[in-house]
Backbone as a ProteinNet text record, in pm:
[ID]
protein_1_A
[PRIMARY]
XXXXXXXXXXXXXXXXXXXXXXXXXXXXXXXXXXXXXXXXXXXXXXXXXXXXXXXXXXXXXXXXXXXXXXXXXXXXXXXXXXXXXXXXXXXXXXXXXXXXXXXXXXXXXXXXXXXXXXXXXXXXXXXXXXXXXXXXXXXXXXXXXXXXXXXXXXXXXXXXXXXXXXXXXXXXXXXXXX
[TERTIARY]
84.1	0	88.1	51.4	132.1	22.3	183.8	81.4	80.9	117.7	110.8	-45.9	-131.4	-191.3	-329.5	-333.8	-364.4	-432.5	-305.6	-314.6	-386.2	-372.3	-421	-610.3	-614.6	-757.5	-815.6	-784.4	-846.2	-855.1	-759.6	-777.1	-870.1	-895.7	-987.2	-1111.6	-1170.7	-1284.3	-1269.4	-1171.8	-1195.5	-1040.6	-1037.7	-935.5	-890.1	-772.1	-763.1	-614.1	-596.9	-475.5	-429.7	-268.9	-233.1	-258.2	-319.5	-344.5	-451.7	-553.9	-661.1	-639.8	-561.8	-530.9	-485.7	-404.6	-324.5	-414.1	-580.3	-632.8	-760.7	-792.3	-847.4	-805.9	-673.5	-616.8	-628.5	-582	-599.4	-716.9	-836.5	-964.5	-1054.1	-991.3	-967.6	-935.4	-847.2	-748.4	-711.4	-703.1	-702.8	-593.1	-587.6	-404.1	-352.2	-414.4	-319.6	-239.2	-261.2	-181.1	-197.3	-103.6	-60.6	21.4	45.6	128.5	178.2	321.8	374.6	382.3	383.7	395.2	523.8	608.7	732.8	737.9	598.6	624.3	510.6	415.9	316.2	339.6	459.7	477.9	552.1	662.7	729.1	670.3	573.6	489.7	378.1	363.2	272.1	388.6	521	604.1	598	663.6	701.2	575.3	433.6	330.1	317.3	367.4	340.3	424.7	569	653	606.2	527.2	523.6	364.4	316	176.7	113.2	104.3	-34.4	-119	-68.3	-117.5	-96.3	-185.1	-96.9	-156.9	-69.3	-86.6	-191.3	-236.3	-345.8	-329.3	-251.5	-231.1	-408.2	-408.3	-528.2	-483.6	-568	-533.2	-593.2	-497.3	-570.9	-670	-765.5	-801.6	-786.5	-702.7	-636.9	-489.4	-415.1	-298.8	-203.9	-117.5	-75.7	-181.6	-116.4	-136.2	-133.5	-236.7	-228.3	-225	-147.9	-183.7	-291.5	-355.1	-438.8	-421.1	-433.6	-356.1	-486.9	-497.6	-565.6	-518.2	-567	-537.7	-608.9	-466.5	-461.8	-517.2	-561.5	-637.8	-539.8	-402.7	-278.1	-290.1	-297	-330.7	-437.2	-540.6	-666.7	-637	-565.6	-543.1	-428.1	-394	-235.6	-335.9	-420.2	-526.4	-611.1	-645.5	-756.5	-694.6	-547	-469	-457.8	-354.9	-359.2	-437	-571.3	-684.2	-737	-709.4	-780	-689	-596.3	-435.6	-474.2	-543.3	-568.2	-528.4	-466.9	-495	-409.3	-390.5	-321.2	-211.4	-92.3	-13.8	-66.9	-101.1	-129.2	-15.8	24.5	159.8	135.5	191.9	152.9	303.8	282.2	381.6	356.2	493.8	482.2	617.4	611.8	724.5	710.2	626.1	560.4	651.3	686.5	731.5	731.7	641.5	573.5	654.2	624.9	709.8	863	939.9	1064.3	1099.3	1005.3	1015.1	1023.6	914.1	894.5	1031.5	1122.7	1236	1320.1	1306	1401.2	1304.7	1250.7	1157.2	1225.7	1337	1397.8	1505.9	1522.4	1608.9	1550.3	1406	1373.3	1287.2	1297.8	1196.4	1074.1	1033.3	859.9	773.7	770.8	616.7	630.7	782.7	707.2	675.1	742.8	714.5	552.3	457.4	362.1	269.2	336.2	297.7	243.6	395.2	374.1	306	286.6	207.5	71	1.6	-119.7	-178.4	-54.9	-63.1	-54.4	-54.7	-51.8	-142.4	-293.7	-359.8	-486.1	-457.6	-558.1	-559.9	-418	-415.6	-502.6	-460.4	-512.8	-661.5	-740.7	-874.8	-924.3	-871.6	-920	-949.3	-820.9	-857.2	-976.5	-964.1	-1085.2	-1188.9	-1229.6	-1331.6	-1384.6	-1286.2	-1316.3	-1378.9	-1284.7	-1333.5	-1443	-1536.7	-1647.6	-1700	-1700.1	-1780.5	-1820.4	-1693.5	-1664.9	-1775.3	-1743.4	-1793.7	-1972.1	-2000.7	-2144	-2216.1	-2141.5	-2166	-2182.7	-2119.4	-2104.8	-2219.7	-2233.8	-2341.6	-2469.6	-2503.7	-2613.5	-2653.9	-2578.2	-2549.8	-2610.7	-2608.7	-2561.2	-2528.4	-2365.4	-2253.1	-2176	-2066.9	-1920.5	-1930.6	-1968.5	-1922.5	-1819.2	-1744.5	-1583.8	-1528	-1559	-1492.9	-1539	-1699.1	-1721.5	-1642.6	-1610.3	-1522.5	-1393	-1298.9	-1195.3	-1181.5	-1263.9	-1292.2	-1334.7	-1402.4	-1424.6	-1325.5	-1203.4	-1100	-1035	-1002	-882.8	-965.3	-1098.3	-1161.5	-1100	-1107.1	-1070.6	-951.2	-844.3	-676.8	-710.4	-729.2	-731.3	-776.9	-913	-961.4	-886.2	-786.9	-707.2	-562.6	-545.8	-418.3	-483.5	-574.6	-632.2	-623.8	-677.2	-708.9	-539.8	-460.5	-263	-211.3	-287.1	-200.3	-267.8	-389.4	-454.3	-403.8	-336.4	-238.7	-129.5	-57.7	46.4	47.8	-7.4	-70.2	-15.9	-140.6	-170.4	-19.1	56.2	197.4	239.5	274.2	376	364.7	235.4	237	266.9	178.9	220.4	325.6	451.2	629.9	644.1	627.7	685.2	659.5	562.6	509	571.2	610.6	742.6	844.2
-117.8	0	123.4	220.8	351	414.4	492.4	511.2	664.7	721.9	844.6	873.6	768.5	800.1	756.2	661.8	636	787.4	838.8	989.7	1092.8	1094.6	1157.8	1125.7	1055.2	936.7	1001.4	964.1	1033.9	1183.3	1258.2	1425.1	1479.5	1372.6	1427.2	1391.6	1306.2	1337.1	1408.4	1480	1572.4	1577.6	1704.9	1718.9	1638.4	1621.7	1563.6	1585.3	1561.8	1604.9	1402.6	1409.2	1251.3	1209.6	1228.8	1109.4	1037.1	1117	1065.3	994.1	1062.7	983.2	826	862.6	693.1	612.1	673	573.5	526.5	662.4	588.9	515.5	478.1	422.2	304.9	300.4	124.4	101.4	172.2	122.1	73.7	110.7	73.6	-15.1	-39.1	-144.7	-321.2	-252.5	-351.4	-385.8	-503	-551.8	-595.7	-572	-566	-449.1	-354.2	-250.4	-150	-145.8	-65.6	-10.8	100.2	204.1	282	334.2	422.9	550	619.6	752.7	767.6	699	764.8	706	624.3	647.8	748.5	763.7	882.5	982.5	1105.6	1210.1	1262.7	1168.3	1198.1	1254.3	1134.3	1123.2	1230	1309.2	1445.8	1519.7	1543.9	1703.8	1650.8	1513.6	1523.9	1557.4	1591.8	1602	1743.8	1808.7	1931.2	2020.5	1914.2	2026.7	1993.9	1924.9	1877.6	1982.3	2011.5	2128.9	2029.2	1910.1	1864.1	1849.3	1924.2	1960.2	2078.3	2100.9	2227.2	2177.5	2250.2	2235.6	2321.4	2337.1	2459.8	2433.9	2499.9	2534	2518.9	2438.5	2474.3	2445.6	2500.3	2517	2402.7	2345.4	2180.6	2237.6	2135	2128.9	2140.9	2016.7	2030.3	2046.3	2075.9	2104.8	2143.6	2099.5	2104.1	2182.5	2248.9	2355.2	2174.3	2167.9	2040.8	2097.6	2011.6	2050	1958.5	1998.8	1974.8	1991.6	1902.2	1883.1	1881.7	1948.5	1974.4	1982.5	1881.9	1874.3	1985	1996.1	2124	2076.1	2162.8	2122	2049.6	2099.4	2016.1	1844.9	1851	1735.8	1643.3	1696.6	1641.9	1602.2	1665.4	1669.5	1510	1492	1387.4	1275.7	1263.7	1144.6	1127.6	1239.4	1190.4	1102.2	1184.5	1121.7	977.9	947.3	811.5	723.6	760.1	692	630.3	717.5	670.5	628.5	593.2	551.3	382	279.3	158	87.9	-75.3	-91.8	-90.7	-91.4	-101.1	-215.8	-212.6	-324.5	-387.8	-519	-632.1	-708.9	-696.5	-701.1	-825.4	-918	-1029.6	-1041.1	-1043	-1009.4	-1137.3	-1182.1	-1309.4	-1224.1	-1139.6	-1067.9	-1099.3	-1198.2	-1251.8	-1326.8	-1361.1	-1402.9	-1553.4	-1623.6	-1751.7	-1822.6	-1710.3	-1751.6	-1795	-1729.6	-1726.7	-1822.5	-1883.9	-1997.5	-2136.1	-2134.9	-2280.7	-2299.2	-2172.7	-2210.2	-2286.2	-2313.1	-2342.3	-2473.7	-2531.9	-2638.3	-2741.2	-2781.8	-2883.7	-2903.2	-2806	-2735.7	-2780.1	-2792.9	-2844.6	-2985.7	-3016.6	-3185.9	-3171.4	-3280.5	-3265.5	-3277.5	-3344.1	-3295.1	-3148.6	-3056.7	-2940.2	-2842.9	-2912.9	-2792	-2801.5	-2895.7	-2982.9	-2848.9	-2885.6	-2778.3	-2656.7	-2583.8	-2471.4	-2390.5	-2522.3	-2482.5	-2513.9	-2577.7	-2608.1	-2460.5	-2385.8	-2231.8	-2207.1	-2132.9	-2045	-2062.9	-2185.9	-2198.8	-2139.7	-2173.6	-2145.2	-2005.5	-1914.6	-1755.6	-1726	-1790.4	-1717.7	-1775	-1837.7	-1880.2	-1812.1	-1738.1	-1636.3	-1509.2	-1469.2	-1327	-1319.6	-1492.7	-1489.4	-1479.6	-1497.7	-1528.3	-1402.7	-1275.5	-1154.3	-1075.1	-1115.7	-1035.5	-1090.7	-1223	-1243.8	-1165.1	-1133.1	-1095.7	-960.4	-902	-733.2	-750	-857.9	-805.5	-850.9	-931.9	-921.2	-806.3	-743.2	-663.8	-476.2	-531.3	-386.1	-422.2	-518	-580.2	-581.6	-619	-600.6	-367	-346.7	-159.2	-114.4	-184.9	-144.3	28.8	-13.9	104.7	96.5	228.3	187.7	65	25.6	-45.4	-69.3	37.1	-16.1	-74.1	-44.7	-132.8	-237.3	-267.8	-413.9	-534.4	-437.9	-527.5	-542.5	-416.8	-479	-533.4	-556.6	-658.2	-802.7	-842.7	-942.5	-1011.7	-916.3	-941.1	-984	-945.5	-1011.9	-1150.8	-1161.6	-1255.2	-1407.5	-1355.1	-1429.2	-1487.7	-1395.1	-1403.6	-1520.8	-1476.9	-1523.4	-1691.7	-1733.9	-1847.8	-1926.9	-1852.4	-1945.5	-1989.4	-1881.6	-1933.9	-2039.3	-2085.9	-2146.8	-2287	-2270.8	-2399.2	-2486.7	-2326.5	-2356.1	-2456.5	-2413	-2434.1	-2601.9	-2609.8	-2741.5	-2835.2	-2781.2	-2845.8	-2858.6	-2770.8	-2792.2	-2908.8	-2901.3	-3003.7	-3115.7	-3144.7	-3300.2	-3348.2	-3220.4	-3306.2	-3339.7	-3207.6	-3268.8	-3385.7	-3431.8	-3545.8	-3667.5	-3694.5	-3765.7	-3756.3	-3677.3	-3675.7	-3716.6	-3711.5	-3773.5	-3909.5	-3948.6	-4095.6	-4148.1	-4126.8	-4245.4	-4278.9
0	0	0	-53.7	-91	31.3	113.3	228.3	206.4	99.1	39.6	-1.9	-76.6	-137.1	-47.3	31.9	158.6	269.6	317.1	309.7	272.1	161.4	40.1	18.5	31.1	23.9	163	254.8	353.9	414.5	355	350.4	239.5	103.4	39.7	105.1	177.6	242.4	326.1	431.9	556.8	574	641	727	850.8	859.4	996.6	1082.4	1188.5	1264.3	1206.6	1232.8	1226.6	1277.9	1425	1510.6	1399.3	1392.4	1340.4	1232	1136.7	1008.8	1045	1134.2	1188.1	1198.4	1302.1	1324.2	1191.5	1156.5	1001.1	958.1	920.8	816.8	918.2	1015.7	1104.9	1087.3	1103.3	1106.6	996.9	901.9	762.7	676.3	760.9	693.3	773.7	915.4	1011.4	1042.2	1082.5	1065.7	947.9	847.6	730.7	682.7	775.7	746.8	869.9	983.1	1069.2	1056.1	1101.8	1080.6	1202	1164.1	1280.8	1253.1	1399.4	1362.7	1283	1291.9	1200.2	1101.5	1025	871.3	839.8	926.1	908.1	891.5	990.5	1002	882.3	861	742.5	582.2	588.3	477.8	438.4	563.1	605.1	542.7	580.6	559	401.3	399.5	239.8	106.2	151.6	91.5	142.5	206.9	265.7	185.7	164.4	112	-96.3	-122.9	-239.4	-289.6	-193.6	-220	-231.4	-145.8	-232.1	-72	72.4	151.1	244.7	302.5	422.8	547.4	656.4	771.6	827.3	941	1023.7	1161.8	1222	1361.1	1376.5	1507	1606.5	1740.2	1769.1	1972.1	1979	2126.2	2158.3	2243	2250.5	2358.5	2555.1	2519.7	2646.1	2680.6	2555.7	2595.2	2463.7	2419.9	2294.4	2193.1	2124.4	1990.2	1900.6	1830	1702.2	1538.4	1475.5	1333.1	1261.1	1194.5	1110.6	960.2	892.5	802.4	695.1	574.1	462.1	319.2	243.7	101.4	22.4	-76.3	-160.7	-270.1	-330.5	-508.3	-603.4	-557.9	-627.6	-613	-396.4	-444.7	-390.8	-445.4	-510.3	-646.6	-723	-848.6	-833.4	-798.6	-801.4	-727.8	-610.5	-599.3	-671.3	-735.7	-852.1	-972.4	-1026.5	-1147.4	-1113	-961.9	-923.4	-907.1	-845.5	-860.8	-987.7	-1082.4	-1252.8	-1276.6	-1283.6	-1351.2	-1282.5	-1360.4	-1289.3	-1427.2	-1427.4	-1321.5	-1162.4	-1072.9	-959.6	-962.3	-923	-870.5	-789	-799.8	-669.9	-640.5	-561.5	-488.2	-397.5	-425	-352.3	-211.9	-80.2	-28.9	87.4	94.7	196.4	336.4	348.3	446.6	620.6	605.2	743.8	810.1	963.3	1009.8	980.4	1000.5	973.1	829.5	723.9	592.8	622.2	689.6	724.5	805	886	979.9	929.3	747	659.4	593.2	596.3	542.4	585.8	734.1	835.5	913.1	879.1	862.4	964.1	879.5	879.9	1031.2	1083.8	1180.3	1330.7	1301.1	1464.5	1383	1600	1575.6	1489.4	1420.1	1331.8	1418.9	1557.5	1630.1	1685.2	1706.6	1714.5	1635.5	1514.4	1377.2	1360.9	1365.9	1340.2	1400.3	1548.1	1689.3	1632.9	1576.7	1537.1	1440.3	1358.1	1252.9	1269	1359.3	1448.8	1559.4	1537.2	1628	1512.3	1441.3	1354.6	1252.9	1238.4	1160.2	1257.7	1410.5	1517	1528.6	1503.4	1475.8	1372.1	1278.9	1084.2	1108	1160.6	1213.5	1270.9	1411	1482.4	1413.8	1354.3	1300	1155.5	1058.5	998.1	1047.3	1166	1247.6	1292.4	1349.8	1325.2	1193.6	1104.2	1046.8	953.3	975.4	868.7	999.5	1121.8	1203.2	1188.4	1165.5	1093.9	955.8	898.4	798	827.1	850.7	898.4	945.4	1048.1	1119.5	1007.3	909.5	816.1	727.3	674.6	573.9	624	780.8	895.2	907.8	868.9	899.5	738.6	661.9	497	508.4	499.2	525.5	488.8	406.9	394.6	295.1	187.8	94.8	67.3	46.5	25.2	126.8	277.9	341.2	330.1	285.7	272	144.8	67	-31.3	68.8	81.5	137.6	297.4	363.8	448.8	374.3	272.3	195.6	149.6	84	44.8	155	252.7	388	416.3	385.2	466.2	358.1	191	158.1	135.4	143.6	158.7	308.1	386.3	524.5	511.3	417.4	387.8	327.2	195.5	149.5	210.7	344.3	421.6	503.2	514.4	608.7	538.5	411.4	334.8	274.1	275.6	252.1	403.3	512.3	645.9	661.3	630.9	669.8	554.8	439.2	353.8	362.1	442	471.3	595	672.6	804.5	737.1	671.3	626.8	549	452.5	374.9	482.2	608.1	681	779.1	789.1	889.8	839.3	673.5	584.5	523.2	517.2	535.3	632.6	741.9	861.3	886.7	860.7	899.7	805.8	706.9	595.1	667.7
[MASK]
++++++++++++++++++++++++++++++++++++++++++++++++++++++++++++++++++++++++++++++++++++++++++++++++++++++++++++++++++++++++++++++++++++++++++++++++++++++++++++++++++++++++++++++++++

């Protein structure tokens, strides 16, 4: 995800200080895409210094002076271009811990690799389990459509790691028992 355009996506519906942006974009996205303030803030000056936003001093509430951050017609103009410019890269990304662990397979005993991979199908289960719930729960509201596709989408990434892990299960028990 281009967390530029991300950004960008959510200042063209409203203004917002980063906290908020941070948490749009989590609430949004979910755990497929969390974010830190220090790839956030950056990503604010470098769009700030590029015109395609400005800042707005406001008095906090309760303490701190906050900025508030507002997209410029420039760039409205550069999310709109990117937006129509489809189709999109689908970026298939395995950068997960778990991936890095099947490499190294061979390195521990097979009943606890077995183990581990018996945890980590009971993880990718849970969080499917959230989110058909999320998504029920948005489809029960009829709201936010787009999040209902891309909640649909994790649900199904999520189904086919599920249907990969209960395949992976079954090779490795049937490798081991030879």
């Amino acid at each position: 995800m281009s967390l530029k355009y991300a950004v960008l996506g959510f200042l063209y519906e409203d203004a917002h200080h980063g906290y908020e942006l941070k948490q749009r974009i989590e609430e949004n996205f979910g755990e497929a895409c969390t974010i830190s303030y220090g790839q956030l803030y950056p990503t604010l000056h470098k769009l700030a210094d590029t015109g395609y936003v400005r800042k707005k001093r406001e008095s906090g509430k309760r303490a701190l002076d906050k900025n508030v951050y507002i997209i410029t017609e420039k760039g409205r103009r550069a999310f709109r271009e990117w937006f129509e410019n489809s189709p999109k890269k689908n970026q298939f990304s395995i950068k997960d811990e778990f991936t890095f662990f099947l490499l190294f397979l061979g390195k521990i005993k097979p009943d606890k690799t077995c183990e581990i991979i018996k945890k980590q199908l009971s993880q990718v289960i849970t969080r499917c389990d959230r989110y058909r719930e999320k998504l029920r729960r948005l489809k029960k509201e009829r709201r936010n459509s787009y999040r209902v596709y891309l909640i649909t989408k994790m649900v199904y990434h999520l189904e086919a790691e599920i249907k990969w892990l209960n395949d992976l299960i079954a090779s490795y028990s049937e490798h081991t028992q030879r």
